[in-house]
N, C-alpha and C positions, 0 to 999 in steps of 0.2 A: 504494500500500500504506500502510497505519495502522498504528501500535500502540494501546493501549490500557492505561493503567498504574492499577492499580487498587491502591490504599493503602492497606497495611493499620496501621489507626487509626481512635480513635475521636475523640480530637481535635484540629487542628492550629491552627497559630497562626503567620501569616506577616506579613511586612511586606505592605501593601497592593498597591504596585508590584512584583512578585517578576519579573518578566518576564525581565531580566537576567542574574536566578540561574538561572530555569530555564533560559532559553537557554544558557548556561554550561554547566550540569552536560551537557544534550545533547552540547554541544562534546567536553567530558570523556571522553565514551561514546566516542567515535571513533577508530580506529587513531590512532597522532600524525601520520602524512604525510597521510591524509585529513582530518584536520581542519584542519592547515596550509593544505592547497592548497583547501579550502573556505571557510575564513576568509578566503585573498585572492584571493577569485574575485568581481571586480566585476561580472559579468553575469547569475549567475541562482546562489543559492544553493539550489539545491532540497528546502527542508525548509518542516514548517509547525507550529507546535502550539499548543494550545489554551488558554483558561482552567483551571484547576482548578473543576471541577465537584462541587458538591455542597452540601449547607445550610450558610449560613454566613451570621454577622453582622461588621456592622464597627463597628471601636471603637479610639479613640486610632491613627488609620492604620495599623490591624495588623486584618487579615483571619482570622475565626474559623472554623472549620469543626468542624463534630459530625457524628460518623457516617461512614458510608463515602464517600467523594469519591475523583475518578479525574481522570487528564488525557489528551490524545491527540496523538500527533504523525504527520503523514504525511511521505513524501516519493515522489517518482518513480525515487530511486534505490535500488536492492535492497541496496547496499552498504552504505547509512544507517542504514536496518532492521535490518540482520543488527547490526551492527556494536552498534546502542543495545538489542538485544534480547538479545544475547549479556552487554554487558555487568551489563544490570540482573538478569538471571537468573544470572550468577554471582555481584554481590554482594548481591543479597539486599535492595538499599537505591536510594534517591536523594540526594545531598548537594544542602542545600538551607541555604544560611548554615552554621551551626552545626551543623545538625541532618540526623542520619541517617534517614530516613523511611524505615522497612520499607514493602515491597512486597507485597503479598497474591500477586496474580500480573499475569503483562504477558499480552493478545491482540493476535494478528497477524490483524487483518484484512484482507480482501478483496474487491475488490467489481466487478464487471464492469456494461457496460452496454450496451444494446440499443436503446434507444430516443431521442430527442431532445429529448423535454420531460421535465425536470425540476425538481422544487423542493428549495430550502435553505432552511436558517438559519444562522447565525452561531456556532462555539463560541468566536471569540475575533472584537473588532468589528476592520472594517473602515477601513480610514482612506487618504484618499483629498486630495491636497495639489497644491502647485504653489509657486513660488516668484517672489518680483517682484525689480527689479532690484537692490534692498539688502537681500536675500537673507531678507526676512518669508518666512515660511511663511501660506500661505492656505490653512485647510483648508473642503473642498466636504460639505455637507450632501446626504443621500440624492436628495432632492427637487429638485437641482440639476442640469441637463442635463448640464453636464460631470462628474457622478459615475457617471453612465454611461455617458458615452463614454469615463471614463478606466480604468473597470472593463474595456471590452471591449478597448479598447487594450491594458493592459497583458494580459490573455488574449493576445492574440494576438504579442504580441512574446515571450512566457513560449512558446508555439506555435512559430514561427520557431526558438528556441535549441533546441527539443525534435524537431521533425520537418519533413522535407525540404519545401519545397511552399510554397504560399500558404495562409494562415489562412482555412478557411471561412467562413462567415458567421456570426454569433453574435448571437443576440437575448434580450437581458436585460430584466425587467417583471414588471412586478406587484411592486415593494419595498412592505413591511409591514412594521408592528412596531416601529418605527425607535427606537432610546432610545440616546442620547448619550450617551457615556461619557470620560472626561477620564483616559488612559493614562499612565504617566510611565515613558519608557526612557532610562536613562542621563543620567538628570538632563533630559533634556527632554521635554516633558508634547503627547502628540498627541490631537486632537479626531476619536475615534473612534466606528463605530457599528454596536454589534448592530443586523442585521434579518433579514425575509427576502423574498426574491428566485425567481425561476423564469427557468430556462433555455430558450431554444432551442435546441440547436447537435449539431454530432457525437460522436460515444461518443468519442472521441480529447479533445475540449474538457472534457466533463465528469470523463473521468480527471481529466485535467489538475488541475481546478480544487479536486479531492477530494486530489488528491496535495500541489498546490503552495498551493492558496488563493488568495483572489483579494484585491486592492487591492495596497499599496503592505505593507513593511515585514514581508513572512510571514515571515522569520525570526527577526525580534524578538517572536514572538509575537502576528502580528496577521492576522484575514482566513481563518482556518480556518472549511470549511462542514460542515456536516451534511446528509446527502439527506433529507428529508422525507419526499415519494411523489412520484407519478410528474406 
């Protein structure tokens, strides 16, 4: 399941990296024991959400947007939904630093699936890493074998924490589009990347990946997809 929060403004003005804040404010939304026990749940946080979409320039590292922009978050738990749906529809707003950002209105979407072959794209990039023994981070470019092996990997262990069984098979390919993006959460800066991708796998994987997102770091704002066509 999705939301869809759709802002009502004509124009806004954030720090570049916001990622922290939004993640934040989501946090906020939540009963206070569900977000405690969410916060330190080292295995699978299951939430995802997006860039801030919509026209925008950048200037003096502060992000500008004119006109109507929206953002979206998924998760696979129905308690996450309710809970961030409820409360942006009672107040009316998003706290975002300072700033109370009216909301036009939020959608709850829905999406089932039927088939096996699917295509995405990216609403927030992907980022995809590893660590050597004095703890560099190495981050993998699209076009690098282990960026997709590490993509179906982490599917499949996201899989395992969600349902009984061994993890079907899954075939990732065809990536396009690829443009590098340079993230900063929490003071450190990740080598991330819009693209798109087509799936092979079972309507249980593609939930999944529509719910949770795929790569490393989806609750910091990273790895959220959109279905394309089939």
């Amino acid at each position: 399941m999705r939301l869809k929060f759709i802002l009502d403004v004509d124009n806004l003005t954030l720090p570049l990296n916001y990622r922290y804040a939004l993640q934040s404010f989501l946090y906020s939304c939540l009963e206070t024991n569900r977000a405690t026990l969410l916060h330190d749940d080292k295995t699978l946080k299951p939430f995802v959400f997006s860039n801030i979409i919509g026209k925008f320039k950048i200037e003096d590292k502060n992000i500008n947007y004119s006109g109507q922009c929206f953002f979206l978050m998924a998760s696979s738990d129905k308690t996450i939904i309710e809970d961030v749906k409820a409360y942006v529809e009672s107040n009316g707003f998003i706290n975002l630093y300072d700033a109370k950002i009216p909301i036009k209105r939020v959608e709850l979407i829905k999406r089932g699936f039927e088939d096996s072959i699917y295509s995405y794209r990216t609403l927030s990039p992907i980022v995809i890493f590893d660590k050597d023994e004095d703890g560099k981070y190495n981050f993998y470019h699209p076009e690098d074998n282990y960026f997709i092996e590490a993509l179906a990997k982490n599917i499949k262990h996201k899989y395992s924490l969600l349902y009984d069984g061994e993890c079907p098979a899954i075939d990732i390919y065809d990536i396009t589009n690829i443009k590098r993006r340079m993230c900063e959460y929490k003071g450190f800066y990740y080598t991330a990347y819009d693209l798109a991708l087509s799936m092979n796998a079972n309507k249980e994987i593609h939930q999944l990946v529509m719910d949770l997102g795929v790569g490393y770091r989806n609750p910091a704002g990273f790895g959220m997809l959109e279905l394309v066509k089939k």
